[in-house]
mmCIF file as gemmi writes it, N, C-alpha and C atoms, coordinates in Angstrom:
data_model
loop_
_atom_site.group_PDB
_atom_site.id
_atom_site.type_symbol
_atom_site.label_atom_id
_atom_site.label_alt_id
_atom_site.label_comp_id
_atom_site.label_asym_id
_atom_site.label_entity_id
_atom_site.label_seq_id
_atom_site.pdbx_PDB_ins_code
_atom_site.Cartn_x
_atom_site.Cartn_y
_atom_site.Cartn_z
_atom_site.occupancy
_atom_site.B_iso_or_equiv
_atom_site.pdbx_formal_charge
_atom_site.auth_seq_id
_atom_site.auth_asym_id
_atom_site.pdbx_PDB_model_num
ATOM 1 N N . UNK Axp A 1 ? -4.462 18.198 -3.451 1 0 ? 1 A 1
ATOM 2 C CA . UNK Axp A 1 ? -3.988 17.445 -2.319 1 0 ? 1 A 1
ATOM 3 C C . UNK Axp A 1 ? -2.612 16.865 -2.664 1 0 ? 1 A 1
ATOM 4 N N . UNK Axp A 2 ? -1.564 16.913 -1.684 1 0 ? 2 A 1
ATOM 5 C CA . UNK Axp A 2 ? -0.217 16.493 -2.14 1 0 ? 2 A 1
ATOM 6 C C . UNK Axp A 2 ? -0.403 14.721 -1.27 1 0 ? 2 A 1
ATOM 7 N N . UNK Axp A 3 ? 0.992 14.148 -2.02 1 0 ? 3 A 1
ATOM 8 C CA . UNK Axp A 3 ? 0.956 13.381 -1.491 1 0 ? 3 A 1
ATOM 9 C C . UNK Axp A 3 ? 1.826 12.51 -1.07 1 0 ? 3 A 1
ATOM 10 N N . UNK Axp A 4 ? 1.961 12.48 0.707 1 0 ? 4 A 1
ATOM 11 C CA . UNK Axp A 4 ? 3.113 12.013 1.278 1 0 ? 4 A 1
ATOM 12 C C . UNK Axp A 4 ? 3.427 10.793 0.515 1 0 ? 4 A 1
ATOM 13 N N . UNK Axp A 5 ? 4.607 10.634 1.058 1 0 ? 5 A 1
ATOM 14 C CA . UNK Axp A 5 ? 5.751 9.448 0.897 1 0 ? 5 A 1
ATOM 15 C C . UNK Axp A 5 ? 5.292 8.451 1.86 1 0 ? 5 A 1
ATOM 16 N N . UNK Axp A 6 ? 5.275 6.554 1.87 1 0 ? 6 A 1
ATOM 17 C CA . UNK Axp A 6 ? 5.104 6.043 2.96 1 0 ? 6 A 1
ATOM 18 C C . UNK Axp A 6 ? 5.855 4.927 2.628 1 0 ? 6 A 1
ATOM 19 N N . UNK Axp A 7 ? 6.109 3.881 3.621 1 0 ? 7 A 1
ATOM 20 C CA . UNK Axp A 7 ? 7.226 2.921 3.187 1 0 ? 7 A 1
ATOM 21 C C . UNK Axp A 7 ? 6.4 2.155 2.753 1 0 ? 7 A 1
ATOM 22 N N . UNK Axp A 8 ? 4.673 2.119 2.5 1 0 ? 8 A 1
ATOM 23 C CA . UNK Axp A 8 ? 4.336 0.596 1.553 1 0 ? 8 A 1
ATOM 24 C C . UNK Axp A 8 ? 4.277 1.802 -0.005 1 0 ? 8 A 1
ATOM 25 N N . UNK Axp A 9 ? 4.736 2.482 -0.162 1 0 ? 9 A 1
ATOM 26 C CA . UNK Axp A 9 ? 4.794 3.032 -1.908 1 0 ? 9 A 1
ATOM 27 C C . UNK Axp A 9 ? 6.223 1.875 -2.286 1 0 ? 9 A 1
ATOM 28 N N . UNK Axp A 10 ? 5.893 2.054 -3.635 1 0 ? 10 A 1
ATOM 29 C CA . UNK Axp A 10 ? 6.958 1.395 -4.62 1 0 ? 10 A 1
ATOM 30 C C . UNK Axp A 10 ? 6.789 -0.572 -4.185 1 0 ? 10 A 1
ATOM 31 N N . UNK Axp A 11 ? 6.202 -0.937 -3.307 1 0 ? 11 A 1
ATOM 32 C CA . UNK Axp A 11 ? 5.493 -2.497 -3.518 1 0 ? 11 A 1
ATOM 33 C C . UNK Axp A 11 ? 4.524 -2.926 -3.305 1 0 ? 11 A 1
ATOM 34 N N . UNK Axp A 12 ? 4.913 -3.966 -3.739 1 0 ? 12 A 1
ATOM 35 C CA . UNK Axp A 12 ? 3.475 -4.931 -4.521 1 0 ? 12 A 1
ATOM 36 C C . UNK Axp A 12 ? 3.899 -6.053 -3.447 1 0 ? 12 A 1
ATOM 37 N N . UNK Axp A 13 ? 1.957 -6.444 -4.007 1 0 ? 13 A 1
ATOM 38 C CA . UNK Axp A 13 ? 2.256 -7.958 -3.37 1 0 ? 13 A 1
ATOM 39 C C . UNK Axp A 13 ? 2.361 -8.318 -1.369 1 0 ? 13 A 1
ATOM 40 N N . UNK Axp A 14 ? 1.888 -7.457 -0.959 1 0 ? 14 A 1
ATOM 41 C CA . UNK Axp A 14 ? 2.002 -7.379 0.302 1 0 ? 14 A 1
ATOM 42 C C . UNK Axp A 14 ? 1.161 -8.009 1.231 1 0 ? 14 A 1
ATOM 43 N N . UNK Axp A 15 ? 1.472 -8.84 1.958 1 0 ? 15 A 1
ATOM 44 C CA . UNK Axp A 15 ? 0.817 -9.886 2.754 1 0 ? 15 A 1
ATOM 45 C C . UNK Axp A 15 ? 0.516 -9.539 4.302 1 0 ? 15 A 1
ATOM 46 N N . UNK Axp A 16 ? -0.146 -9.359 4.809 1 0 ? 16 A 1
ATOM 47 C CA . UNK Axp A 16 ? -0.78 -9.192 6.435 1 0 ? 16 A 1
ATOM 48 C C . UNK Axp A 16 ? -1.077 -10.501 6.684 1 0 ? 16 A 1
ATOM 49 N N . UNK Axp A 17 ? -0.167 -10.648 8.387 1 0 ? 17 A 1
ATOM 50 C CA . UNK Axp A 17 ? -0.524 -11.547 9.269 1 0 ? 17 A 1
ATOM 51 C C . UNK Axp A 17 ? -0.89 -10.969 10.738 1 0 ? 17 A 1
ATOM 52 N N . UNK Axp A 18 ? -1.879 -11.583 10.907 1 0 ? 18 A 1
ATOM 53 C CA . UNK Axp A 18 ? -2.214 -11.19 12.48 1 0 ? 18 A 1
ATOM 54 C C . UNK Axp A 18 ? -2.272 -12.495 13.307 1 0 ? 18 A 1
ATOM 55 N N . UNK Axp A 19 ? -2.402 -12.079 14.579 1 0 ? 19 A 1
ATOM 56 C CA . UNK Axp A 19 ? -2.663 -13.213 15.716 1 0 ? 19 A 1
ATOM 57 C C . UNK Axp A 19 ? -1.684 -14.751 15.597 1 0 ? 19 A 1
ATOM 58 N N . UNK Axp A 20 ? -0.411 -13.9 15.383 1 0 ? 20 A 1
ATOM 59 C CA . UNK Axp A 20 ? 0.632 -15.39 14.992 1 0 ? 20 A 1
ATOM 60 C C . UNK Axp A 20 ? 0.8 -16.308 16.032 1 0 ? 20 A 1
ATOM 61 N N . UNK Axp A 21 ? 0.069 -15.99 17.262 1 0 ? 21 A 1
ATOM 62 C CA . UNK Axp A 21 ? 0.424 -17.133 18.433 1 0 ? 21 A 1
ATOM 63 C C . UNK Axp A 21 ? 1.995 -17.561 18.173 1 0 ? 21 A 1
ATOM 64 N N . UNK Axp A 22 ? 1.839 -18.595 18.334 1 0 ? 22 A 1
ATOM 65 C CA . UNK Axp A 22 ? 3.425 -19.416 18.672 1 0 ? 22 A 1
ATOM 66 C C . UNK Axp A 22 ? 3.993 -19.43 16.879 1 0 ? 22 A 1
ATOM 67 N N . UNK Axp A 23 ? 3.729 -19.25 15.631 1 0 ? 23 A 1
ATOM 68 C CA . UNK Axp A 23 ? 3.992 -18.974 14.438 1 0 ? 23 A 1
ATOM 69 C C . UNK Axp A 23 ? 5.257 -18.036 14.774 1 0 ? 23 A 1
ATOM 70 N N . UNK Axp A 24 ? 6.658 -18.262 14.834 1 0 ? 24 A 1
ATOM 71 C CA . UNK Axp A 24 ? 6.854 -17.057 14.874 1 0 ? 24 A 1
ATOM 72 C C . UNK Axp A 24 ? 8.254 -16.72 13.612 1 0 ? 24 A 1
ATOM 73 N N . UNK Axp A 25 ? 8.218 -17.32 12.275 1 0 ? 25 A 1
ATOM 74 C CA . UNK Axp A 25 ? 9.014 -18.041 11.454 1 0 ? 25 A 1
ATOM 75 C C . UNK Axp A 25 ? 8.527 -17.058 10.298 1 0 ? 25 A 1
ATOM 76 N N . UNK Axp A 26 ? 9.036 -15.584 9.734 1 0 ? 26 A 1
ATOM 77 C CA . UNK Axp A 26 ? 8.9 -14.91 8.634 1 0 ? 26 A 1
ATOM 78 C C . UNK Axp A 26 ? 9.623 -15.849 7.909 1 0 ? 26 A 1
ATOM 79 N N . UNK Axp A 27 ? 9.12 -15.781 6.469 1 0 ? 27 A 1
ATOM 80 C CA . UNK Axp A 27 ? 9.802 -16.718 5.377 1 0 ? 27 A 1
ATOM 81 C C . UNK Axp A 27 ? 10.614 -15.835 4.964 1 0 ? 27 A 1
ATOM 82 N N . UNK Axp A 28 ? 12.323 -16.815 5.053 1 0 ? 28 A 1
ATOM 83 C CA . UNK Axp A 28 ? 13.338 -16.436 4.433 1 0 ? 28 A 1
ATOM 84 C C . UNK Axp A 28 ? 13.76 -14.781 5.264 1 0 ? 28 A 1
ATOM 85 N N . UNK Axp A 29 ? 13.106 -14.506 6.384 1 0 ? 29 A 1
ATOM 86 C CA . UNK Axp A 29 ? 13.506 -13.044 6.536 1 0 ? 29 A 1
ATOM 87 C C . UNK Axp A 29 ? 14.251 -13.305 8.087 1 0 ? 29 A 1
ATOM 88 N N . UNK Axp A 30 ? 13.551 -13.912 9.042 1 0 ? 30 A 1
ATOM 89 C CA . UNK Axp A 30 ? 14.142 -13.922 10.459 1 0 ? 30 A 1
ATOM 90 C C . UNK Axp A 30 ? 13.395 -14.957 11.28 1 0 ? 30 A 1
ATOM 91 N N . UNK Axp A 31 ? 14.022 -15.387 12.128 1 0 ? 31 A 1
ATOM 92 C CA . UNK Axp A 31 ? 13.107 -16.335 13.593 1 0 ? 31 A 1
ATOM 93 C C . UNK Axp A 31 ? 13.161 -15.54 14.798 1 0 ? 31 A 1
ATOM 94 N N . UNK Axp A 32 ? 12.167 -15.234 15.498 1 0 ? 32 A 1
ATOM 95 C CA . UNK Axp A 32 ? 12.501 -14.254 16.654 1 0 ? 32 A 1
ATOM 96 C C . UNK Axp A 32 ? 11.15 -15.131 17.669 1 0 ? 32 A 1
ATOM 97 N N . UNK Axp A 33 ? 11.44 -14.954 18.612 1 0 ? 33 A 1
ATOM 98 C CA . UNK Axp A 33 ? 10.639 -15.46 20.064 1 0 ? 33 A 1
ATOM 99 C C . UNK Axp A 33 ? 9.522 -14.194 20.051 1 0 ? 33 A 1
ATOM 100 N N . UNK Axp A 34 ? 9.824 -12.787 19.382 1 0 ? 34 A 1
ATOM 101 C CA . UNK Axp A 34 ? 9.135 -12.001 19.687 1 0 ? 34 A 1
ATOM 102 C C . UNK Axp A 34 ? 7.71 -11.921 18.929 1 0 ? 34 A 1
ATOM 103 N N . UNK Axp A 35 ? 6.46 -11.495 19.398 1 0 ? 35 A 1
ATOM 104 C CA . UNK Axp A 35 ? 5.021 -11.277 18.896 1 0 ? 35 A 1
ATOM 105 C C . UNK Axp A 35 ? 4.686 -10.573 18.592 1 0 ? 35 A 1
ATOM 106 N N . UNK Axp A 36 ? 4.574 -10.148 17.294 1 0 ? 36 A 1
ATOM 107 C CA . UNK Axp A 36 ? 4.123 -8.45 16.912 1 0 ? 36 A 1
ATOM 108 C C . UNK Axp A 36 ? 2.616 -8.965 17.224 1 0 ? 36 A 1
ATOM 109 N N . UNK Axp A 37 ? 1.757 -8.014 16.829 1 0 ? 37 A 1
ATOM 110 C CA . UNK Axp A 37 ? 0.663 -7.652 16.975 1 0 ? 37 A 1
ATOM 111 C C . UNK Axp A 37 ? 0.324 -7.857 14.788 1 0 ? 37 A 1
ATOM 112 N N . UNK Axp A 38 ? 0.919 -7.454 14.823 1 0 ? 38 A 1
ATOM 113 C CA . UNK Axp A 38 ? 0.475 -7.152 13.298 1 0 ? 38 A 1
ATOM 114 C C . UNK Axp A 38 ? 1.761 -7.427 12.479 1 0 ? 38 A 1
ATOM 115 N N . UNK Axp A 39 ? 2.041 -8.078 11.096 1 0 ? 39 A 1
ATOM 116 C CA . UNK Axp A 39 ? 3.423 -8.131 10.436 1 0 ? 39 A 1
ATOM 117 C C . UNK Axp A 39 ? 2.757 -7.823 9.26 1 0 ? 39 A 1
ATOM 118 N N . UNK Axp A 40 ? 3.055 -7.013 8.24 1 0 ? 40 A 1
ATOM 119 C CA . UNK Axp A 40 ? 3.07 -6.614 6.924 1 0 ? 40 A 1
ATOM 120 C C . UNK Axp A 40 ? 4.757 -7.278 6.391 1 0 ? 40 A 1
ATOM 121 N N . UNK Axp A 41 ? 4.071 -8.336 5.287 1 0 ? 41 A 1
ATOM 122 C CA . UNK Axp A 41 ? 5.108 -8.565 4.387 1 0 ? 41 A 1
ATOM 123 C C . UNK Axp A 41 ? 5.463 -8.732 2.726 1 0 ? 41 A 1
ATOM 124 N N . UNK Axp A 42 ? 6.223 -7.75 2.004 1 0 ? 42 A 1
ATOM 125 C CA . UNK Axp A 42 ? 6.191 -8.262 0.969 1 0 ? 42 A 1
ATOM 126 C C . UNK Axp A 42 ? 7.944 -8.683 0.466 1 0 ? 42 A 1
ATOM 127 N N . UNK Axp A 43 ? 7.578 -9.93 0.1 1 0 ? 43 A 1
ATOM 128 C CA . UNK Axp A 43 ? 8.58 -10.639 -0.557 1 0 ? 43 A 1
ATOM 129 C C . UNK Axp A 43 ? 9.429 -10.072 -1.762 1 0 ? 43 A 1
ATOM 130 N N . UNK Axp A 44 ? 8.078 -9.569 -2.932 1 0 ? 44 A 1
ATOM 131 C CA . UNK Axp A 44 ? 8.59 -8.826 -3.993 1 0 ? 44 A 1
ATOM 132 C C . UNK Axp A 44 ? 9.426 -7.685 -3.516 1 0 ? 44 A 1
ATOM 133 N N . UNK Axp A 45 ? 8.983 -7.033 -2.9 1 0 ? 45 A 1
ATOM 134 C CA . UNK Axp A 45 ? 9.587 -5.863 -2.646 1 0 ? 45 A 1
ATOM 135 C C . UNK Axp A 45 ? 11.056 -5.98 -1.104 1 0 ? 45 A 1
ATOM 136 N N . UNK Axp A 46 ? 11.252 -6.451 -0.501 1 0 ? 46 A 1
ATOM 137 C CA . UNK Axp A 46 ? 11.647 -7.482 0.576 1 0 ? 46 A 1
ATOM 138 C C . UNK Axp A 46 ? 11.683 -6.47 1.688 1 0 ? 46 A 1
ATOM 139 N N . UNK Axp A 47 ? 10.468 -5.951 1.958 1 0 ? 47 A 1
ATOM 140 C CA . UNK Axp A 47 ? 10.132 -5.469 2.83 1 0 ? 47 A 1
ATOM 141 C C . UNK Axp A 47 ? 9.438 -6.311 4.011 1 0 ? 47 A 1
ATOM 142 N N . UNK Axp A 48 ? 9.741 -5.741 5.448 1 0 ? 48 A 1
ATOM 143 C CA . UNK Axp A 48 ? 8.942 -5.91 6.252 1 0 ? 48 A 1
ATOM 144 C C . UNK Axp A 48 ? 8.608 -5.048 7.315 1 0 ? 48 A 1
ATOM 145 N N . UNK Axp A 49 ? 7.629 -5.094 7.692 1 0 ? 49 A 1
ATOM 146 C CA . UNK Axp A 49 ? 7.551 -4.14 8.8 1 0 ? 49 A 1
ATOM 147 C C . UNK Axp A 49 ? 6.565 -4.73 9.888 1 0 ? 49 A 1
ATOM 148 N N . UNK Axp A 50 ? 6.594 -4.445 10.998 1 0 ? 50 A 1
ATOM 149 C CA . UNK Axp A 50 ? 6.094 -5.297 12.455 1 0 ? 50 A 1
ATOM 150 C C . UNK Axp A 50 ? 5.588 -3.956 12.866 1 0 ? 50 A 1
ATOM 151 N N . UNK Axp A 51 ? 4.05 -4.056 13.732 1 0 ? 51 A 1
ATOM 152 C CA . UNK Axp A 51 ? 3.23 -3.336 13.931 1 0 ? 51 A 1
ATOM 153 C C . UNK Axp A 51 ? 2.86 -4.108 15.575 1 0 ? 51 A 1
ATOM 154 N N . UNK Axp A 52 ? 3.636 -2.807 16.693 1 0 ? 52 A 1
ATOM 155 C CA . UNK Axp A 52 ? 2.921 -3.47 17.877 1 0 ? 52 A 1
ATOM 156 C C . UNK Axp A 52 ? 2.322 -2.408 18.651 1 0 ? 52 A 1
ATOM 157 N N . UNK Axp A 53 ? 0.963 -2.771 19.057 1 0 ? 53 A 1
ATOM 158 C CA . UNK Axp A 53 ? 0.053 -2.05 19.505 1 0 ? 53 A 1
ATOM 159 C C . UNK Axp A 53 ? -0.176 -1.743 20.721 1 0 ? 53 A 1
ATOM 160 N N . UNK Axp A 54 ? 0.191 -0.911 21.162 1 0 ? 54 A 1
ATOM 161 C CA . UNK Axp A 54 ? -0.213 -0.587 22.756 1 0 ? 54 A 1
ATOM 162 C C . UNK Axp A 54 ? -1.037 0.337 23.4 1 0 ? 54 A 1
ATOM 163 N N . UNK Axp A 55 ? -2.349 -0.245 23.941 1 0 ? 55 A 1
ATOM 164 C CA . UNK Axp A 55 ? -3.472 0.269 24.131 1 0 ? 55 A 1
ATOM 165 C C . UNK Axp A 55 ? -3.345 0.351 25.526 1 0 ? 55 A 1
ATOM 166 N N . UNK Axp A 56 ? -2.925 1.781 26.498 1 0 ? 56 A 1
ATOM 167 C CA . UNK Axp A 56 ? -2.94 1.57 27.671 1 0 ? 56 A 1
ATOM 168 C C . UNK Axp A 56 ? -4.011 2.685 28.659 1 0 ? 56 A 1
ATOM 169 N N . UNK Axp A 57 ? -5.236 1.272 28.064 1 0 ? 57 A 1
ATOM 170 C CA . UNK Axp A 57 ? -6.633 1.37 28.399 1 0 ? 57 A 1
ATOM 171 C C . UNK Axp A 57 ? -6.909 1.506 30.202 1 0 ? 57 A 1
ATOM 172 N N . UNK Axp A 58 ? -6.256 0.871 31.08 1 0 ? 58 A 1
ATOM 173 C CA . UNK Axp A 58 ? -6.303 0.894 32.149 1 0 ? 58 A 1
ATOM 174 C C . UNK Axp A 58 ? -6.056 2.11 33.154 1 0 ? 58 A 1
ATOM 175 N N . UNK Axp A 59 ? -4.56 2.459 32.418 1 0 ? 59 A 1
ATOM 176 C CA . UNK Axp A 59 ? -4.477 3.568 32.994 1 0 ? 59 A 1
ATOM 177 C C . UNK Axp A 59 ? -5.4 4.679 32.949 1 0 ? 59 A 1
ATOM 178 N N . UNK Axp A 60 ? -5.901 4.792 32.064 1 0 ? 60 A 1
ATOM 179 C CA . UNK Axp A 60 ? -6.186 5.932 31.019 1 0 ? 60 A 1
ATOM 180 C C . UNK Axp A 60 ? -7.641 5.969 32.119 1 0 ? 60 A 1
ATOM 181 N N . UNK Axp A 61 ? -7.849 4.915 31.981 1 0 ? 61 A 1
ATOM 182 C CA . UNK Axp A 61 ? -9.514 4.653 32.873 1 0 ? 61 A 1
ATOM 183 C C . UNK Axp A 61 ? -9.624 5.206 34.407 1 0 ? 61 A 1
ATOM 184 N N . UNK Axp A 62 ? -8.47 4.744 35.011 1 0 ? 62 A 1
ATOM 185 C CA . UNK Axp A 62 ? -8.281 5.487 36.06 1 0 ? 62 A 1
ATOM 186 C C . UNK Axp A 62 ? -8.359 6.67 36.568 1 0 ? 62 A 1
ATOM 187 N N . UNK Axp A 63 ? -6.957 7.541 35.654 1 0 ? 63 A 1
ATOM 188 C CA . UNK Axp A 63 ? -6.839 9.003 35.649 1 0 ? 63 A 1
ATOM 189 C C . UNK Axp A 63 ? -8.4 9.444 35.391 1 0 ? 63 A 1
ATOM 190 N N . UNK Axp A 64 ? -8.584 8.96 34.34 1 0 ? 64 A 1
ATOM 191 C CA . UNK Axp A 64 ? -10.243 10.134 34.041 1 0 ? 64 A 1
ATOM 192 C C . UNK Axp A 64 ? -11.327 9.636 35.379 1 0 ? 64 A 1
ATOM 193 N N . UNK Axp A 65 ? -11.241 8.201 36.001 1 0 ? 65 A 1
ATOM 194 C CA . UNK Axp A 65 ? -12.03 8.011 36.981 1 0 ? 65 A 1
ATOM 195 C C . UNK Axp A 65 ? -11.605 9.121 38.424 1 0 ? 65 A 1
ATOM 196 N N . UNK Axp A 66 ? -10.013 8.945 38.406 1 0 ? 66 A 1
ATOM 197 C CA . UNK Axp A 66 ? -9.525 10.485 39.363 1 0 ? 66 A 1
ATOM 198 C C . UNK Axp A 66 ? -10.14 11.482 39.247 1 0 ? 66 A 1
ATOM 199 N N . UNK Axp A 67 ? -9.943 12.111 38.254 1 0 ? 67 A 1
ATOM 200 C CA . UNK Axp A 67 ? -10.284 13.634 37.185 1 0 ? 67 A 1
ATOM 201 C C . UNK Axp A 67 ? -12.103 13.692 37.739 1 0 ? 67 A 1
ATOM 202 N N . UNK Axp A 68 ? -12.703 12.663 37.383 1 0 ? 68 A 1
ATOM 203 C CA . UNK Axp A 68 ? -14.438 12.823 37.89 1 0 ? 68 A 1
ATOM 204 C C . UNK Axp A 68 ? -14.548 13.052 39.14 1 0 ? 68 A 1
ATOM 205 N N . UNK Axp A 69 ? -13.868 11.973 40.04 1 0 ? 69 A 1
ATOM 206 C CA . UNK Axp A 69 ? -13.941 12.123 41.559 1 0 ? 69 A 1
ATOM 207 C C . UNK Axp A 69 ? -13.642 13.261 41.837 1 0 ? 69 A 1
ATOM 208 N N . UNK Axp A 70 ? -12.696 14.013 41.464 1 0 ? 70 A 1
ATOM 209 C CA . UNK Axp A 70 ? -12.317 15.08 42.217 1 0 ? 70 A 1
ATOM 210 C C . UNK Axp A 70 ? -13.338 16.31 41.521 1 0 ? 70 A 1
ATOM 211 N N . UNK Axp A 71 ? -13.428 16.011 40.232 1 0 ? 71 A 1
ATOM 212 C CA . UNK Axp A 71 ? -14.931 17.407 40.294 1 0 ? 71 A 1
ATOM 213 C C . UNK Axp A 71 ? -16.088 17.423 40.94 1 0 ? 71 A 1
ATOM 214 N N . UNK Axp A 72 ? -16.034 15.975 41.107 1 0 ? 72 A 1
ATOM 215 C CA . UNK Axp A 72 ? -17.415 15.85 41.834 1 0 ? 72 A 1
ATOM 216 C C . UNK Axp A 72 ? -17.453 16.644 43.312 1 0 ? 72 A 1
ATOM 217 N N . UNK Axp A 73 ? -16.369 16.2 43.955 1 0 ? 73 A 1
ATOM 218 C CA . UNK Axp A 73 ? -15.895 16.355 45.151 1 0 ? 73 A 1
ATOM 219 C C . UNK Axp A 73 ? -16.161 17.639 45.283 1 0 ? 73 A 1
ATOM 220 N N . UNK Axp A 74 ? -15.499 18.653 44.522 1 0 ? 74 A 1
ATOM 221 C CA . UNK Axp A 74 ? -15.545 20.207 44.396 1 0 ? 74 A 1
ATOM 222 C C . UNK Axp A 74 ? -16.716 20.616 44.021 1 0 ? 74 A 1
ATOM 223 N N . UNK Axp A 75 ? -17.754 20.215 44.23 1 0 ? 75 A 1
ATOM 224 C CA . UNK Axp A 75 ? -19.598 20.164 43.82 1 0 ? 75 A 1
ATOM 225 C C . UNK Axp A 75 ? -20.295 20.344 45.006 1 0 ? 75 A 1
């Protein structure tokens, strides 16, 4: 098995925050109004990376509720 490259290789020390509500103050890195979903941080290494998740459950529910109706229909 080979094995890819990813940007958490080569550090240590890496910290996960979730659900930062109004927190929105990385240490020593930036202040932003904005809300990730997920922040991976390591200091040692002075990486960061922001993880935002978009689950677009609604739509998705629809179309396939379309997609049924209309086979049914053709029944």
């Amino acid at each position: 098995m080979t094995h890819r490259s990813s940007i958490l290789d080569g550090t240590t020390g890496w910290n996960m925050e979730v659900n930062l509500g109004k927190r929105l103050v990385f240490p020593d890195v930036v202040q932003t109004t904005l809300r990730p979903d997920i922040v991976l941080l390591s200091e040692t290494g002075k990486k960061l990376i922001v993880i935002e998740l978009t689950v677009p459950w609604r739509q998705g529910v629809r179309k396939e509720e379309s997609e049924v109706n209309s086979a049914n229909r053709s029944l």
